[in-house]
N, C-alpha and C positions, 0 to 999 in steps of 0.2 A: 224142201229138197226132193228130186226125186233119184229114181234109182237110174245108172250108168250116164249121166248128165255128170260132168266133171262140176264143182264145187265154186270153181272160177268164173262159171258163167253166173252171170246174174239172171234174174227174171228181165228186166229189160233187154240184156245182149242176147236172152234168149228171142225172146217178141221181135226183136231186130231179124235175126238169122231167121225165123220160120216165115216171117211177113217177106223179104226176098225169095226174087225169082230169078230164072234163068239171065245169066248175062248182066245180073246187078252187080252193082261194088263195093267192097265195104274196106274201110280207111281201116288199120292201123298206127295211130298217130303216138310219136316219141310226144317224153315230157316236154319240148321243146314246140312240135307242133301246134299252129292258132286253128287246133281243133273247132273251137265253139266261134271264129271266125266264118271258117270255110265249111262247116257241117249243117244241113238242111235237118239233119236228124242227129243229132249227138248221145253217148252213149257213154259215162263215166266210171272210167274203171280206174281210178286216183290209187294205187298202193299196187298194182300189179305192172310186170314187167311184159312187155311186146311175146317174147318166147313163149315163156306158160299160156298167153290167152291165145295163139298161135295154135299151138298144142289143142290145146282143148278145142278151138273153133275148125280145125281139121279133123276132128274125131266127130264133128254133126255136119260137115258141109264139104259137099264135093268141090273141085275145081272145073273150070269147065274146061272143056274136052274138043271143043270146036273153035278153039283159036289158040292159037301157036304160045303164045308165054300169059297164061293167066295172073300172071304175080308178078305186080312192078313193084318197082325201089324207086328211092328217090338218089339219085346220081351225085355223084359227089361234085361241086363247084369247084369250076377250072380254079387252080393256084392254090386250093387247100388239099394240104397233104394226109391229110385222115384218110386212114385205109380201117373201113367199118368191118371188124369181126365179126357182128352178129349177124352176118349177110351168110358166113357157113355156117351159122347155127340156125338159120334161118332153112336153109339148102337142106340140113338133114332132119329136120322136122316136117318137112315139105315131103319129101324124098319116102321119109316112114310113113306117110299118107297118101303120097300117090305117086304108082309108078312110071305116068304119063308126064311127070314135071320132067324140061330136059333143062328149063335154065330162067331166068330172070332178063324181064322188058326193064329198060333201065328208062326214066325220064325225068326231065331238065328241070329242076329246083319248082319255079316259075309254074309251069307247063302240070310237075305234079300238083301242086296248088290251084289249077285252074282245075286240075280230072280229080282232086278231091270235093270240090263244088257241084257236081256230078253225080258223085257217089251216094248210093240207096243211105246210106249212114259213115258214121266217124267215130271210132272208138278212142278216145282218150287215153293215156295211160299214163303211167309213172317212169315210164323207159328212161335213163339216163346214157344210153350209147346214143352216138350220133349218128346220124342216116339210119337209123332205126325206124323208118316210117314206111311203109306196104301197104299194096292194094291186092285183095283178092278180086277175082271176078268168081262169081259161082257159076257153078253147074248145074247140072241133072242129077240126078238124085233116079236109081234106076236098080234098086232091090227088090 
């Protein structure tokens, strides 16, 4: 352990976020997500929820600042009527970490599964809400 490093991050999620750079992405994948499918780099966090690791990976890593919505969701599929909750719980975790966020890049089921193939890494998780799944892009880092 060290000091002001939340509890939730592991050693590997850490080595994940310090080895990113500027303009990389990193998955948030619900329990539902084929993480270990779609991830060049995988990162298991089995027993935590999307929120808390959320939390904690916005208190070490900036959003970045030179493109318009850093933070995509995965869109809900035309004809399902799931209206995802955790997309404002999402909104004000975001919001208490940075006050350039003005809103969420939304993309097509499909489409986010091809841009998590992409992505620097894939964090797995336990998430049991649906459309629970987010992509960060980082930042700059400028203290």
């Amino acid at each position: 352990m060290l000091k002001g490093i939340p509890p939730i991050i592991s050693p590997d999620l850490m080595r994940v976020l310090m080895e990113m750079g500027h303009g990389d992405e990193l998955v948030l994948g619900d329990g539902n997500f084929p993480a270990a499918a779609c991830g060049k780099r995988l990162v298991r966090c089995d027993g935590h929820a999307v929120p808390k690791l959320l939390d904690a990976i916005l208190r070490l890593c900036p959003l970045d600042t030179f493109v318009e919505r850093p933070v995509a969701l995965m869109e809900v599929v035309p004809g399902d009527s799931t209206v995802p909750a955790i997309w404002e719980e999402y909104r004000a975790i975001i919001w208490k970490h940075d006050d350039h966020f003005n809103d969420f890049e939304f993309v097509e089921r499909f489409a986010f599964y091809e841009r998590a193939k992409q992505a620097y890494a894939i964090v797995a998780t336990s998430e049991r809400a649906l459309y629970a799944n987010i992509i960060l892009k980082k930042g700059v880092v400028v203290e």
